[in-house]
C-alpha positions as CSV (number, residue, x, y, z in Angstrom):
1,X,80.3,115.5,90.0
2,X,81.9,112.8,92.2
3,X,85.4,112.2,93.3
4,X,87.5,110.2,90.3
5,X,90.7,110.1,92.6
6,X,93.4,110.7,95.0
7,X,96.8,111.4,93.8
8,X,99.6,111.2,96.4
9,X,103.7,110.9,95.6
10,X,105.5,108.4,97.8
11,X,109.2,107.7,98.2
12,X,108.6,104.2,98.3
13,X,104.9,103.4,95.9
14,X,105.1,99.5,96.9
15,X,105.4,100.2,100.9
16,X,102.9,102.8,100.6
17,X,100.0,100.5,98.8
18,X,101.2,98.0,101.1
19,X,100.2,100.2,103.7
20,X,97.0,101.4,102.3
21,X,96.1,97.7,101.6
22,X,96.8,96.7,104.9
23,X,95.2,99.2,107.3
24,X,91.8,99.9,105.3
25,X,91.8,96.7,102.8
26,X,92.1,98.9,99.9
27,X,92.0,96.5,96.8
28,X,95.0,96.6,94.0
29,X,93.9,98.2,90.7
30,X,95.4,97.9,87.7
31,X,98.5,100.2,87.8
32,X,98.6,103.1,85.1
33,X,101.1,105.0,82.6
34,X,101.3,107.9,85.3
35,X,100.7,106.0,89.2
36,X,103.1,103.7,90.2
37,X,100.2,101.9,92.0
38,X,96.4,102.4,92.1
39,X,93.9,101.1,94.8
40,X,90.2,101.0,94.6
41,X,88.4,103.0,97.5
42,X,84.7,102.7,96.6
43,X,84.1,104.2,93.4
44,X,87.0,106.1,93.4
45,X,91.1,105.8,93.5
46,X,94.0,106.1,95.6
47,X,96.9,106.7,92.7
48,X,100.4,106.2,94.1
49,X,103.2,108.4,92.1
50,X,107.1,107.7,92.7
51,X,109.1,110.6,94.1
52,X,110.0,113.7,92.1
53,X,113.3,112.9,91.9
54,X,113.1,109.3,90.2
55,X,113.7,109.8,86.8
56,X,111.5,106.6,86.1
57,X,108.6,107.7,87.8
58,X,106.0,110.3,86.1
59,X,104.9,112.4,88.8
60,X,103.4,116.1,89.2
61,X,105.2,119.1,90.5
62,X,102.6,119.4,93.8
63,X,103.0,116.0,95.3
64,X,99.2,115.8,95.4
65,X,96.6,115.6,93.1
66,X,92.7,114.9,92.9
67,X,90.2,114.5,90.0
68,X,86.5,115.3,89.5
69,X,84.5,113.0,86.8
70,X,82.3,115.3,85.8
71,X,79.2,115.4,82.5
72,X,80.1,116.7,79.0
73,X,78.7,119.9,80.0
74,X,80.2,120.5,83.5
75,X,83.3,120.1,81.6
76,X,82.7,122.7,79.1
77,X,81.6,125.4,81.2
78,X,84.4,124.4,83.6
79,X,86.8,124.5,80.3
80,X,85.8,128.2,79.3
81,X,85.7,129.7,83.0
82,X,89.7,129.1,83.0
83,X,90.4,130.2,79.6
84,X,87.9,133.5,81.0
85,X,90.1,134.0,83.6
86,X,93.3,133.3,81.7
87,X,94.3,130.4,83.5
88,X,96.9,127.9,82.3
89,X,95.5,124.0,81.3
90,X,95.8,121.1,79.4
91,X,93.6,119.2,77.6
92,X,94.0,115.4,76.4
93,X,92.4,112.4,75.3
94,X,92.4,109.0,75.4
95,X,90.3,106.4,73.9
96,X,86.8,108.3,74.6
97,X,87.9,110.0,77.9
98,X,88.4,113.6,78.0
99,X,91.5,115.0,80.7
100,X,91.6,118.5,81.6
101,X,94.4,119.5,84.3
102,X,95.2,122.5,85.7
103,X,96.5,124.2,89.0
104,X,95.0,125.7,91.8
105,X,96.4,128.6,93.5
106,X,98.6,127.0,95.6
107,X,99.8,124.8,92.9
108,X,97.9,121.4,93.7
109,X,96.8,119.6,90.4
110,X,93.3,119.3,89.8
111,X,92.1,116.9,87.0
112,X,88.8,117.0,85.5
113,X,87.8,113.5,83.7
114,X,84.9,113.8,81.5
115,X,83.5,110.0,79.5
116,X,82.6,111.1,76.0
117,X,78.8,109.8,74.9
């Protein structure tokens, strides 16, 4: 398992990257359909959502998220440990990359992101 990213919501996305790019010299990444901006931090992401309340930017209900890229199997046994304990998540898929997001108790999201073989 390693760290995929870091999801943080921002009232202002650009002056936050600015600021991320400026004090560590955090590289731009390719923006996505969810994080208003994305910067590389070693193998792993800083994602940038908009504030809850703009209507144009997708963001989640905790203000913070991380993900975990884990194996086909970690993801699994991961998968059937919440539905064991009856816990609401999501699955989705794009191209050949497996999503799996639920909440932790105090309602952060946690993404798991799993490359299909």
């Amino acid at each position: 398992m390693e760290v995929n990213h870091i999801g943080i919501t921002s009232r202002d996305p650009e002056v936050s990257a600015n600021f991320y790019r400026e004090i560590f010299g955090l590289p731009q990444k390719e923006e996505t359909e969810r994080a208003a901006k994305v910067l590389g931090i070693g193998k792993s992401n800083i994602a940038i959502y908009g504030e809850k309340n703009d209507p144009s930017s997708p963001v989640f209900g905790s203000g913070c998220d991380f993900a975990i890229r884990v194996d086909a199997k970690s993801f699994r046994e991961i998968e059937q440990r919440l539905f064991s304990q009856r816990l609401e998540y999501g699955v989705r898929k794009s191209s050949k990359t497996l999503f799996l997001n639920f909440q932790d108790p105090d309602g952060y999201l946690v993404e798991l992101i799993c490359e299909e073989e």
